[in-house]
LOPAKE-743766 format. One record per residue (C-alpha): residue in three letters; z, x, y. Coordinates in steps of 0.2 Angstrom, whole numbers, padded with zeros to 4 digits, always signed. Example, Ala and Ser with C-alpha at 12.3 -4.5 7.8 and 13.67 -1.06 7.14 Angstrom:
ALA+0039+0062-0022SER+0036+0068-0005
***
This chain:
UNK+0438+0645+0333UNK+0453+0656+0339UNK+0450+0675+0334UNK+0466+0686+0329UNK+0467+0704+0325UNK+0485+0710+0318UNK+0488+0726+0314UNK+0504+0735+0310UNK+0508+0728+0293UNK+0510+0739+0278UNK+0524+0749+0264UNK+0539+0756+0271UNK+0558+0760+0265UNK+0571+0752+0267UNK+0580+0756+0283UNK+0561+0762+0292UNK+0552+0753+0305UNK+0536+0743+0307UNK+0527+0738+0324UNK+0516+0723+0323UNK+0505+0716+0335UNK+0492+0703+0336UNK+0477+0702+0350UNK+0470+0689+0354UNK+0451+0692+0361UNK+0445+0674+0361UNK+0441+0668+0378UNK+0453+0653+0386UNK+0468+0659+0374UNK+0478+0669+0384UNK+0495+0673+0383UNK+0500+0668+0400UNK+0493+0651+0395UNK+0500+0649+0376UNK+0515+0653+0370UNK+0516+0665+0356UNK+0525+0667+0340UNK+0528+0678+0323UNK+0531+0667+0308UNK+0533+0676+0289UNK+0531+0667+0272UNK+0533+0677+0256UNK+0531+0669+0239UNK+0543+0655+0233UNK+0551+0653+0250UNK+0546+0641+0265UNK+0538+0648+0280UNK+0553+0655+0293UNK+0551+0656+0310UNK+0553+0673+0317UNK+0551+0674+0338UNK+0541+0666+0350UNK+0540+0670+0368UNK+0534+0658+0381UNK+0519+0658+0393UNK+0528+0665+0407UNK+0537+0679+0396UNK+0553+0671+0404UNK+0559+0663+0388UNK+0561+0669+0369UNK+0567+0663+0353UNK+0575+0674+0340UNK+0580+0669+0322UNK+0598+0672+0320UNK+0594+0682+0305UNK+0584+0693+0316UNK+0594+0695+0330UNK+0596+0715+0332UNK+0584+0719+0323UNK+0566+0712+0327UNK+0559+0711+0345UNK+0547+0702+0353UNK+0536+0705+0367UNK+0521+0705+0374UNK+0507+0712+0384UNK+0498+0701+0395UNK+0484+0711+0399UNK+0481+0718+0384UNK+0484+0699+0377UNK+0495+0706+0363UNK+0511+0701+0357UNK+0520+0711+0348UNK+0535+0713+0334UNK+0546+0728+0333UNK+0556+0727+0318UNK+0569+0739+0314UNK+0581+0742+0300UNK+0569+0733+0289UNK+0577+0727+0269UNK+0568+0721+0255UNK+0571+0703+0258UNK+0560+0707+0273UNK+0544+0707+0264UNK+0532+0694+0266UNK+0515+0692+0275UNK+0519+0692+0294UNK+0507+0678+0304UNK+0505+0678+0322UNK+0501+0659+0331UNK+0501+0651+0347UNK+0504+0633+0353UNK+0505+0627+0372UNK+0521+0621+0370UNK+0534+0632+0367UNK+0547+0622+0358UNK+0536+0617+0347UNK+0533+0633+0340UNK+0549+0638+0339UNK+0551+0621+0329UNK+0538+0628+0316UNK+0520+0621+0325UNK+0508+0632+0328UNK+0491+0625+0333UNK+0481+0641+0331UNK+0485+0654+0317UNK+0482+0671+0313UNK+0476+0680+0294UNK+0493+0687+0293UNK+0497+0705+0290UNK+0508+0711+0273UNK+0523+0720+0276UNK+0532+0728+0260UNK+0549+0736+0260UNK+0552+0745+0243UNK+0557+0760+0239
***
C-alpha cells in the first residue's frame, strides 16, 4: 500500500492559477527512486498524461497541450512533486492524479504502477 496525499485542487477562474502537489510518506517510495507523474481524467474523455519527471530530476515530459502553461517539479526531500498550472480554461477541468512508476517512459506512455485519490480542479466562472 502506497500512501498519497494531494492537495492544491479546487474552483478557480478562467485565467487564475492552481498549484498541486502530492507527497508521498510511504516508506521505500521515493522520488529519487520512482519516477513521478500528473495525469487528469474528466468525464467522457480518456485519461491524458500531463508531465512526468524522472528519478534523477534530469528528464521531464510535458504534453504538448501543456507546454507554457503547467510545470512540473519536484522536492526530493520533501518527497513532493508538484504541478504549477497557469492560465488555467475550462477545458482544464478534470480530477488531477498523481502516480509513480520506476520506469520513466512507461509513465509517460500512460503506466503508472502506484496511484493517487486524485484532487478536483474546476475552472468556471
Amino acid at each position: 500500500q502506497v500512501e498519497f496525499v494531494e492537495s492544491g485542487g479546487g474552483l478557480v477562474q478562467p485565467g487564475g492559477s492552481l498549484r498541486l502537489s502530492c507527497t508521498v510518506p510511504t516508506a521505500g517510495f521515493g522520488l529519487d527512486y520512482y519516477s513521478s507523474g500528473w495525469f487528469r481524467q474528466a468525464p467522457g474523455y480518456w485519461r491524458e498524461v500531463i508531465a512526468c519527471i524522472s528519478n534523477s530530476g534530469t528528464r521531464t515530459y510535458v504534453a504538448n497541450s501543456m507546454q507554457g502553461r503547467f510545470t512540473i517539479s519536484r522536492d526530493v526531500a520533501k518527497n513532493t512533486v508538484y504541478l504549477q498550472m497557469n492560465t488555467l480554461k475550462p477545458e482544464d477541468t478534470a480530477i488531477y492524479y498523481c502516480a509513480l512508476n520506476s520506469d520513466f517512459e512507461d509513465l509517460v506512455h500512460g503506466d503508472g504502477s502506484y496511484w493517487g485519490q486524485g484532487t478536483q480542479v474546476t475552472v468556471s466562472s
